[in-house]
Structure formats: structure tokens, C-alpha cells
MDAnalysis code that builds the backbone (N, CA, C; Angstrom):
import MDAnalysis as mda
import numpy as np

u = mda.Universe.empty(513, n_residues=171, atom_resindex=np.repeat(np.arange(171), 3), trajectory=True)
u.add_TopologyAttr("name", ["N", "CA", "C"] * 171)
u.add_TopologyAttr("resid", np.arange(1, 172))
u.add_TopologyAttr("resname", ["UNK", "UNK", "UNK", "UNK", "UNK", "UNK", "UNK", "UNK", "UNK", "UNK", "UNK", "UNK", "UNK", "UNK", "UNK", "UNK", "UNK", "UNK", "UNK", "UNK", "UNK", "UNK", "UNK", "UNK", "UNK", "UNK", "UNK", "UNK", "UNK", "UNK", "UNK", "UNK", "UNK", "UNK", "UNK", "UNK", "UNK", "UNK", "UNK", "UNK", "UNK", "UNK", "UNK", "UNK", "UNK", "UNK", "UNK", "UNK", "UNK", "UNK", "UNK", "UNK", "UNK", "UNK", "UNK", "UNK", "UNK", "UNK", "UNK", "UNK", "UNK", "UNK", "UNK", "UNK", "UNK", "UNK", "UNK", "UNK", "UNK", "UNK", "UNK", "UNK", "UNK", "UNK", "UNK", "UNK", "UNK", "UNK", "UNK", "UNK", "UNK", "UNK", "UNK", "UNK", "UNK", "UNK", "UNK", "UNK", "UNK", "UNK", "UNK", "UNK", "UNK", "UNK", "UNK", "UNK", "UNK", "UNK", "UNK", "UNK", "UNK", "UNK", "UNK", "UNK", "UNK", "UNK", "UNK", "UNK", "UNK", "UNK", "UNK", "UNK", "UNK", "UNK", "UNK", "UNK", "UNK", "UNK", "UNK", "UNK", "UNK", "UNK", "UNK", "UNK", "UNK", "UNK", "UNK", "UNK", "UNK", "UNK", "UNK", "UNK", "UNK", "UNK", "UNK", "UNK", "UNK", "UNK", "UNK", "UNK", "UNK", "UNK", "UNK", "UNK", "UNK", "UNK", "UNK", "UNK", "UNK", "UNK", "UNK", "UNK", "UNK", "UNK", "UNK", "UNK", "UNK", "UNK", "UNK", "UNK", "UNK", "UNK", "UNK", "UNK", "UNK", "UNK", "UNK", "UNK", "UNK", "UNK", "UNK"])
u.atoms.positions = np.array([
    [79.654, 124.205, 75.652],
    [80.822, 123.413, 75.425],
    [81.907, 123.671, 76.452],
    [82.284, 124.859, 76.464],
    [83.330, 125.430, 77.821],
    [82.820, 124.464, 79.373],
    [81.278, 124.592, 79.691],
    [81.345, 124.228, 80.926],
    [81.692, 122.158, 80.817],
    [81.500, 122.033, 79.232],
    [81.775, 120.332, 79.499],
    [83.428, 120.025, 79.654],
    [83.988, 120.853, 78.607],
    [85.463, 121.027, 78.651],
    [86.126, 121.095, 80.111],
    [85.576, 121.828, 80.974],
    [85.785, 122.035, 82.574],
    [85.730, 120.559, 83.306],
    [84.559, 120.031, 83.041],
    [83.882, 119.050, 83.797],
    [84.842, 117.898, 83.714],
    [85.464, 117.418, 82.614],
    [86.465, 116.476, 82.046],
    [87.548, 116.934, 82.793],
    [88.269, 117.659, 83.017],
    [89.350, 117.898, 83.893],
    [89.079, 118.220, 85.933],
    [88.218, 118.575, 85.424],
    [87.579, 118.287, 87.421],
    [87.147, 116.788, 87.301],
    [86.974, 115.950, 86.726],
    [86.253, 114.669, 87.009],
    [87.245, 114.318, 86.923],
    [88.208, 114.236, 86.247],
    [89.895, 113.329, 86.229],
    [90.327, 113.840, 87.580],
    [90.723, 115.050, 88.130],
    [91.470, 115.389, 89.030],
    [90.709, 114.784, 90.618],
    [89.009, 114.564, 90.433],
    [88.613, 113.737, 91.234],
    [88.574, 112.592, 91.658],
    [88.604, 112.350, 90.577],
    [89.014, 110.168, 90.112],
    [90.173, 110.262, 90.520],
    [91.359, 110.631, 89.908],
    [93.076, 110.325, 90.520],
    [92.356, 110.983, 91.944],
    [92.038, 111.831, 92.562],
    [92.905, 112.035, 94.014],
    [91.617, 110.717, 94.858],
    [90.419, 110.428, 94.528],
    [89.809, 109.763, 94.904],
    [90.992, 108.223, 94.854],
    [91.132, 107.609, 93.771],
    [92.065, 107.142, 93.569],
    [93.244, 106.732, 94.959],
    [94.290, 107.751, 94.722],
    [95.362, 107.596, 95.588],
    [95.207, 107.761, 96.874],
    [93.801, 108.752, 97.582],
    [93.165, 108.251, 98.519],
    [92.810, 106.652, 99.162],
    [91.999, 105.924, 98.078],
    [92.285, 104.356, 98.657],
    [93.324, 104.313, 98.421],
    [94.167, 104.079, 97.389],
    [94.984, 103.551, 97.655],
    [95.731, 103.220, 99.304],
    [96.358, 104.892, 99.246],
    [97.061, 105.361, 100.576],
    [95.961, 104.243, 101.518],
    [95.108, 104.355, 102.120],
    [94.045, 103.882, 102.815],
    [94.232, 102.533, 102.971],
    [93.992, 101.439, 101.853],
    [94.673, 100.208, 101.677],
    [96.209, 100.316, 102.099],
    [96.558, 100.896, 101.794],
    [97.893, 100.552, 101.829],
    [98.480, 100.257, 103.316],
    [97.889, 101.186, 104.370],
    [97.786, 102.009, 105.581],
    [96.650, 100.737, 106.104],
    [96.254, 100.540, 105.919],
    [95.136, 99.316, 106.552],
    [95.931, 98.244, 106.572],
    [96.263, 97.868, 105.225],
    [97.116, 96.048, 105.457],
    [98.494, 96.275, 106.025],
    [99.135, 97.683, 106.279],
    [100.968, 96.924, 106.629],
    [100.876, 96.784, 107.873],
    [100.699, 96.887, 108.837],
    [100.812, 95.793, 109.831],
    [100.511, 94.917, 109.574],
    [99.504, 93.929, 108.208],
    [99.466, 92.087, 108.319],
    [100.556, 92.486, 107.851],
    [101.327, 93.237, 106.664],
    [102.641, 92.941, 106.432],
    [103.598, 92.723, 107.096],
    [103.864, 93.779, 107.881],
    [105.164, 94.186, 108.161],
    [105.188, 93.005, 109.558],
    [104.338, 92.926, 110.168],
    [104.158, 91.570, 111.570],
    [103.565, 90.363, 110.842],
    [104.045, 90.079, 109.304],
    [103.854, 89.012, 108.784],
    [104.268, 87.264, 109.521],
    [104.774, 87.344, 110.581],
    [105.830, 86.659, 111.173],
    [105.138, 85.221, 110.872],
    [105.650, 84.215, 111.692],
    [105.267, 83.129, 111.301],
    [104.433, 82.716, 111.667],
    [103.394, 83.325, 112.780],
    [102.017, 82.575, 113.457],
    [102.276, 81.575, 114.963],
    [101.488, 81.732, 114.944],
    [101.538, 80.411, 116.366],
    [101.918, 78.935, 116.258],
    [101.845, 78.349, 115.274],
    [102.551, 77.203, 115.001],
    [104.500, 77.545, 115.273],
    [105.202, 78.623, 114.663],
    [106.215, 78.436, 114.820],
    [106.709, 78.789, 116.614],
    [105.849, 79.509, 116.767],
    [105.987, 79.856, 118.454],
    [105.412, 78.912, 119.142],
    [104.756, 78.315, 118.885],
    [104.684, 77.071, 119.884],
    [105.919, 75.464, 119.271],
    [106.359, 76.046, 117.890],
    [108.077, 74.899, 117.931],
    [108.934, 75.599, 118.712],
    [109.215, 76.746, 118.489],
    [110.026, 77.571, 119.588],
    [109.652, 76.666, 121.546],
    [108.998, 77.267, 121.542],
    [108.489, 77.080, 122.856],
    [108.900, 75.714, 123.033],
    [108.202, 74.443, 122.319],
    [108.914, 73.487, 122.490],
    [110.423, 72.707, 122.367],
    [110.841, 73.678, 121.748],
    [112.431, 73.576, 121.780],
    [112.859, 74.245, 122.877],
    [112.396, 74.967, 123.877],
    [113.169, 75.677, 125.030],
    [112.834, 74.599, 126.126],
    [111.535, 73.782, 125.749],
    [111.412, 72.911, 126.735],
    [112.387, 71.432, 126.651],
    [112.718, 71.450, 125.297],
    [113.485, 70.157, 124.775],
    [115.468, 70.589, 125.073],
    [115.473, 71.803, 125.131],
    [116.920, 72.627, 125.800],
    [117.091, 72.101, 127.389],
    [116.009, 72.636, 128.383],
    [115.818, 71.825, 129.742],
    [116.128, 70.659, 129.685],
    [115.567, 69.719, 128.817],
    [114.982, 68.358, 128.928],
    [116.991, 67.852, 128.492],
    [117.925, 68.286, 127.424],
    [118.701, 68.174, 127.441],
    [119.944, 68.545, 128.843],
    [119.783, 69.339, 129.325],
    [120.528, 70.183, 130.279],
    [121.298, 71.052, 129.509],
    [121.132, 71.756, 128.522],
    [122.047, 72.558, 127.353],
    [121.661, 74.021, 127.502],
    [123.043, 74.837, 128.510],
    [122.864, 76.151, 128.339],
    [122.921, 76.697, 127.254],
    [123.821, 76.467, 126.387],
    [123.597, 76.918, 125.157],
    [122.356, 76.941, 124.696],
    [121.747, 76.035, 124.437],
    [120.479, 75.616, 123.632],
    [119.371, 76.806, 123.968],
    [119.414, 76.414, 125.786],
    [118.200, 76.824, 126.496],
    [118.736, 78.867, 126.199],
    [119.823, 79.225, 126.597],
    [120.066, 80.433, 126.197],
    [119.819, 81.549, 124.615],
    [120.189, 79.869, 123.727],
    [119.685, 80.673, 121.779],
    [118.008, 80.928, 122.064],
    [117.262, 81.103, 122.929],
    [116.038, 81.197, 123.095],
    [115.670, 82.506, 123.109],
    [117.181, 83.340, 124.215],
    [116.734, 84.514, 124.686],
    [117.194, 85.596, 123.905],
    [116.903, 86.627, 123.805],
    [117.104, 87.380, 123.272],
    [118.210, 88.295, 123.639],
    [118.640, 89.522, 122.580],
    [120.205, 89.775, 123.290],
    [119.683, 90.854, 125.185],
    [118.570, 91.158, 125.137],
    [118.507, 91.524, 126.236],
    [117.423, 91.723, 127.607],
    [117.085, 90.017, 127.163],
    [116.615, 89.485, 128.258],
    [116.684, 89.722, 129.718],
    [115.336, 90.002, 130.000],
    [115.600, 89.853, 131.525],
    [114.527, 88.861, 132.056],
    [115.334, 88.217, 133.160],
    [114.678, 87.022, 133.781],
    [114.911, 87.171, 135.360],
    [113.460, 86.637, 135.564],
    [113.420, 86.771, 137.144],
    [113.144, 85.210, 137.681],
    [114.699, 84.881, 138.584],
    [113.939, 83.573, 138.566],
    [113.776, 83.490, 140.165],
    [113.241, 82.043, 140.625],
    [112.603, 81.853, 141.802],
    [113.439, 82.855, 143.151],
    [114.845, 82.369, 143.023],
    [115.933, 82.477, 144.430],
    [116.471, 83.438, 144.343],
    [115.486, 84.539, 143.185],
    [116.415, 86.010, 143.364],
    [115.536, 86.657, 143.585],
    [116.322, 87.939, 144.207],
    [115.730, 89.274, 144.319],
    [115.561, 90.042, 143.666],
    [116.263, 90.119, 142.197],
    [116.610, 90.962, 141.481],
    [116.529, 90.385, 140.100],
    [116.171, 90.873, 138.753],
    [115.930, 90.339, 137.749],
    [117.624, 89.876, 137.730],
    [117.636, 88.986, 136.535],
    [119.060, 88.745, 135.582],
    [118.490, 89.486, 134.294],
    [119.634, 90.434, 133.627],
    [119.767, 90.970, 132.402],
    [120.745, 90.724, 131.281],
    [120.367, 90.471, 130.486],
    [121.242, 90.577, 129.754],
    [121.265, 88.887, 128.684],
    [121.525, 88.733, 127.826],
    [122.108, 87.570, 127.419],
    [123.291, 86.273, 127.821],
    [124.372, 86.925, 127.946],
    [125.183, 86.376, 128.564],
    [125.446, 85.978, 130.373],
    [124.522, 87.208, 130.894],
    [124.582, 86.573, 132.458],
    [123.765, 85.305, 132.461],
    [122.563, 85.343, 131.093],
    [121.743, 84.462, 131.781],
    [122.356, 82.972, 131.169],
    [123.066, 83.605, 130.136],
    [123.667, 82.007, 130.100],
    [124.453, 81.481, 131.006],
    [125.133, 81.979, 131.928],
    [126.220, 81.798, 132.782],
    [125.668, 81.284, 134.116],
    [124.250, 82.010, 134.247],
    [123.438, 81.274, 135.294],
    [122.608, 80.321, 134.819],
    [122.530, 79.709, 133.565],
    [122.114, 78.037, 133.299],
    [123.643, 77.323, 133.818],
    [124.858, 77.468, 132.992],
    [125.965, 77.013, 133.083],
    [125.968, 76.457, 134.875],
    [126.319, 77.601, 135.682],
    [126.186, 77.543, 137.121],
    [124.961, 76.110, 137.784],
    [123.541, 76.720, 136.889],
    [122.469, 75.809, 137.784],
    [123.081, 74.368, 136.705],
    [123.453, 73.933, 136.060],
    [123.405, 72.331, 136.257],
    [124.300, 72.260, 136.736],
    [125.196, 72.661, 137.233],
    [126.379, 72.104, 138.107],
    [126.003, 71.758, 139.522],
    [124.884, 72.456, 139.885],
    [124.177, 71.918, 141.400],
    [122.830, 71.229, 141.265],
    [122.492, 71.227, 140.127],
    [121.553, 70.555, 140.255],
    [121.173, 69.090, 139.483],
    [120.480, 68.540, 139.695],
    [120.232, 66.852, 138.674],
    [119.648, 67.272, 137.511],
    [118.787, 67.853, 137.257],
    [117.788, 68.040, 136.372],
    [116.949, 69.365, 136.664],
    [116.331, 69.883, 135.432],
    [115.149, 70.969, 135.535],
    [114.169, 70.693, 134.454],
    [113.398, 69.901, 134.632],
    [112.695, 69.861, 133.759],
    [111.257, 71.287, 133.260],
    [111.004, 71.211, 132.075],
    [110.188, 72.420, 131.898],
    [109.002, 71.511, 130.898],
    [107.966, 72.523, 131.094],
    [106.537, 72.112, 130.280],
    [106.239, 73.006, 129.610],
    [105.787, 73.089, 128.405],
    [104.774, 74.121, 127.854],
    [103.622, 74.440, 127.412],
    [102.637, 74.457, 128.484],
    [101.415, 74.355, 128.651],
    [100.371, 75.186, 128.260],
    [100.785, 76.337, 127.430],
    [100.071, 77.255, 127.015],
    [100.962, 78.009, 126.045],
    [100.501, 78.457, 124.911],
    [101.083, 78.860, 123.850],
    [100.167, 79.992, 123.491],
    [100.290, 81.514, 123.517],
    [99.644, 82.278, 122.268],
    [100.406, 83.448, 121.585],
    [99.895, 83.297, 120.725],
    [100.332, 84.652, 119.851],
    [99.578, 85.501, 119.326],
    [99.821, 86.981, 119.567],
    [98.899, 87.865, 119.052],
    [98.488, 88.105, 117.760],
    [97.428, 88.727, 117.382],
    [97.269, 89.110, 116.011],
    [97.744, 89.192, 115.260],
    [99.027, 90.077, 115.791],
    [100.133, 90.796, 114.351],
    [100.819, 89.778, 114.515],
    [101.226, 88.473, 115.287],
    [102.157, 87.295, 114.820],
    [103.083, 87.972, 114.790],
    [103.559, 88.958, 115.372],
    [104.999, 88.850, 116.204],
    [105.163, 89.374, 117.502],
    [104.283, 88.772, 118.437],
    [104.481, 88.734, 119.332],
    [103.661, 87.668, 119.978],
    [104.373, 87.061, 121.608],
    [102.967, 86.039, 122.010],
    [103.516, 85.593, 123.519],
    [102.517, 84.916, 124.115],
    [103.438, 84.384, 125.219],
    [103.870, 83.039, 125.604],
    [104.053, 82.640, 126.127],
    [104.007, 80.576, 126.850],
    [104.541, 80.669, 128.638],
    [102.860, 79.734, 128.755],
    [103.779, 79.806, 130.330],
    [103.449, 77.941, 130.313],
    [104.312, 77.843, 131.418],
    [104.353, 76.245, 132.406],
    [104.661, 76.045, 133.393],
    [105.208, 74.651, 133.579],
    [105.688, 74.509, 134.854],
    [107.017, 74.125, 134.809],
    [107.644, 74.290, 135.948],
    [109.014, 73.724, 136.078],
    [109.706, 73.348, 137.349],
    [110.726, 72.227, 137.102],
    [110.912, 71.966, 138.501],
    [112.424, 71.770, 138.901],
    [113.239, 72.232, 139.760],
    [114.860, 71.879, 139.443],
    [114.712, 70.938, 140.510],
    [115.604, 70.088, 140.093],
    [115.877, 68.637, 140.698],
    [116.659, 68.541, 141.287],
    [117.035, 67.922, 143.030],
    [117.768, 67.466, 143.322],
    [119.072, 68.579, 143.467],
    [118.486, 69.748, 143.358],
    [119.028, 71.054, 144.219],
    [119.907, 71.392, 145.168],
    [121.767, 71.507, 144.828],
    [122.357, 71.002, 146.509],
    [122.110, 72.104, 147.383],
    [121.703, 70.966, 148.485],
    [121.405, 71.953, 149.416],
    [119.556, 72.666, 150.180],
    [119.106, 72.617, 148.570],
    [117.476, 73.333, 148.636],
    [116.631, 71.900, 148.286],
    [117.530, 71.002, 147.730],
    [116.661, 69.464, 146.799],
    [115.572, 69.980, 146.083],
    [114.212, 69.778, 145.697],
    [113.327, 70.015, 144.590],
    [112.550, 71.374, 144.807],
    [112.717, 72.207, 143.785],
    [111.931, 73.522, 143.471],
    [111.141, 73.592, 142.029],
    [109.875, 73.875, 142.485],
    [109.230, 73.495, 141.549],
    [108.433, 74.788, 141.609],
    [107.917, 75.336, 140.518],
    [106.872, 76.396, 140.568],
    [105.956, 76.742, 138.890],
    [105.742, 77.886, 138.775],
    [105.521, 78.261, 136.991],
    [106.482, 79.204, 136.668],
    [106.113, 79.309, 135.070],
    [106.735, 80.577, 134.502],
    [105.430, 81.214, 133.736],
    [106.199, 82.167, 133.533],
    [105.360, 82.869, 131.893],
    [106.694, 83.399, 131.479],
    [106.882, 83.571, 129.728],
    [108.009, 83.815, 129.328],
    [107.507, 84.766, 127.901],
    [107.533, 85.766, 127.412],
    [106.853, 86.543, 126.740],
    [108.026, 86.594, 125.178],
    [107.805, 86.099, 124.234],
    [108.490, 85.969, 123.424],
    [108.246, 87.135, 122.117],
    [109.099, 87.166, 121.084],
    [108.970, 88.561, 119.989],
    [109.251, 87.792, 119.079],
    [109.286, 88.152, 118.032],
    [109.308, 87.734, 116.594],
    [110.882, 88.510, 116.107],
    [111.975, 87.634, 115.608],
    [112.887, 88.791, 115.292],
    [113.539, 88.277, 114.058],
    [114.368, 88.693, 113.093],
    [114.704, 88.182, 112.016],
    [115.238, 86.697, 112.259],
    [115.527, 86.442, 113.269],
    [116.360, 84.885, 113.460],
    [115.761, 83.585, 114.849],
    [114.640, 84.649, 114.495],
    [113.167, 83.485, 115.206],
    [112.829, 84.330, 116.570],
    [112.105, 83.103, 117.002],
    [111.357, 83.820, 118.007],
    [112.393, 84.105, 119.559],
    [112.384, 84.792, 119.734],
    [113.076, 85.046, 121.252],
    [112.580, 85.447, 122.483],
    [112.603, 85.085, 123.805],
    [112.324, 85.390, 124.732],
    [112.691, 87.033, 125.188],
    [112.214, 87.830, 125.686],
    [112.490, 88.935, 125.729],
    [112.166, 89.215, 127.448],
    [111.217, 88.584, 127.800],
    [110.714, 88.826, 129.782],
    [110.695, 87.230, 130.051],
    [111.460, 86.597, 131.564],
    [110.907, 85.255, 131.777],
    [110.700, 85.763, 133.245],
    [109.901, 84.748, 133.619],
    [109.100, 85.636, 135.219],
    [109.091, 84.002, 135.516],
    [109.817, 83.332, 136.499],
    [109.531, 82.259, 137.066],
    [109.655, 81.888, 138.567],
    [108.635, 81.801, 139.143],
    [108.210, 81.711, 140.933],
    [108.267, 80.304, 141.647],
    [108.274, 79.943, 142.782],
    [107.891, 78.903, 143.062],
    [106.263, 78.868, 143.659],
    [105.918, 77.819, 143.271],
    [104.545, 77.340, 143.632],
    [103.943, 75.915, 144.310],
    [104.097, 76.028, 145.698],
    [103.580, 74.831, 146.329],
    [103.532, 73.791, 146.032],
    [102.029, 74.002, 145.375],
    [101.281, 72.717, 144.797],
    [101.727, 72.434, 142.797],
    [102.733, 72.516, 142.619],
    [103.208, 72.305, 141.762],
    [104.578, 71.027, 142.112],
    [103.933, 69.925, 141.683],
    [105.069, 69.202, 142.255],
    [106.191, 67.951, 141.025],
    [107.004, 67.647, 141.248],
    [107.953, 66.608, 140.576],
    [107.319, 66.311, 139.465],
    [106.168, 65.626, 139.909],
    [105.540, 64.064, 138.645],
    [104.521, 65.211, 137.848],
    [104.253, 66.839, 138.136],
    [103.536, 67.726, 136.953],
    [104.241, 67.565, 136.364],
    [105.412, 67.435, 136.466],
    [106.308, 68.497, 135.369],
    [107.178, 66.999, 134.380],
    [107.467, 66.062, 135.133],
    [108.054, 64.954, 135.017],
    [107.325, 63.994, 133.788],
    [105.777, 63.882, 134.245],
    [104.989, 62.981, 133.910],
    [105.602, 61.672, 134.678],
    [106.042, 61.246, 135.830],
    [106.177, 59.885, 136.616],
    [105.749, 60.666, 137.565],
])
């Protein structure tokens, strides 16, 4: 009788720690789908198309609520990244004042696993440029998931030759 009396309290203390073992285990397996629950690739590719529909307006504002507070962007005619949020709004502000238009595309959309993070690249072209007239090249722009949507966090944009007006235009 003693050794069954034993057995009942080692078999409980095995079951609970067996127990809170999965648990812990589950628990520890799914929070990253949790915690990078974000919204998936559908909302990053509306994002994306709203930064292209910001261009398509000429709206620093617009095109700037994209970036994040500390963005850095490298664009074609510099040497040196732009940082920050506010410089880079100040250098949209600046480029439509010399230029006609910039139109942008977004030709590729992904997002990683955990859905909060992903990238989009395209093409783009500034118009009618004083001084330089049409620059046209790609980007890639690497976006994050953050409580108040998706934001740009790296934009990397070059010029490229054979990238011309009517890609980016559609005329």
C-alpha cells in the first residue's frame, strides 16, 4: 500500500510539471505569430500604394506620413544618406519646387513571415528637373510594422539608364 500511496503523488508531480512544460513550449512556439501579428501583406502593399498615390499627388506631407520617425534615405544626387523625419520632409518640400512631377510605381511588394516587416521596390522618375530635366531610376524602400501602420524605415533610390518616362508614366 505505502509504495501505491508514493506512486499517486510522483505521478501528479509528473503530470503538472509535464504539463507546464508544454504549456511553457506552446506558449514559446506561437508568440512571435502573436506578438508580429501585424496586418500581412495586403495592408503593406495599401501602404505601398498610398506612397505611390502621395508622388502621384505631389504631397510632402502625404509622401513623408510614410516614413518613419527615423528614416534614412539615400537618394539619386546625394552623397550622403538624408536622416531623420523632418529633413526628409523638407527635401520633398524643396524637390517640387524644381521639379514638374515624380512619379513612383510599386512593382513588388513582400512581407515576411512574422508580418511585421517587408519590402517594395519600383521605379521612379522626376520630371522636368531645373536644370538636370528627367531622372529616372529604382528604389527599394524597406518598411516595419508599427502601432500607427506601416513605415518606411531604409529608402535606397539610384538612377538607372534604361529606366525611362513612359515605365513609370504608363504614356
Amino acid at each position: 500500500m505505502k509504495a501505491q500511496t508514493q506512486a499517486i503523488p510522483r505521478f501528479a508531480v509528473v503530470l503538472v510539471v509535464v504539463l507546464v512544460v508544454t504549456g511553457l513550449a506552446f506558449a514559446t512556439y506561437n508568440r512571435p505569430l502573436v506578438l508580429a501579428s501585424g496586418p500581412g501583406k495586403n495592408s503593406l502593399e495599401e501602404a505601398s500604394q498610398g506612397f505611390v498615390e502621395a508622388f502621384a499627388a505631389k504631397d510632402p506631407t502625404r509622401i513623408s506620413s510614410y516614413y518613419a520617425s527615423g528614416v534614412i534615405a539615400m537618394y539619386p544626387l546625394d552623397s550622403v544618406p538624408t536622416v531623420g523625419y523632418d529633413i526628409n520632409y523638407q527635401r520633398w518640400v524643396q524637390a517640387f519646387q524644381i521639379m514638374e512631377s515624380h512619379p513612383i510605381t510599386s512593382d513588388t511588394v513582400v512581407t515576411a513571415n512574422s508580418k511585421d516587416v517587408g519590402y517594395s521596390f519600383g521605379r521612379f522618375c522626376g520630371l522636368g528637373i531645373q536644370g538636370i530635366g528627367d531622372l529616372c531610376g529604382r528604389y527599394v524602400a524597406t518598411w516595419k510594422w508599427t502601432e500607427s501602420g506601416w513605415k518606411i524605415t531604409l529608402l535606397s533610390a539610384h538612377v538607372h539608364e534604361d529606366v525611362l518616362p513612359s515605365d513609370v508614366t504608363g504614356q
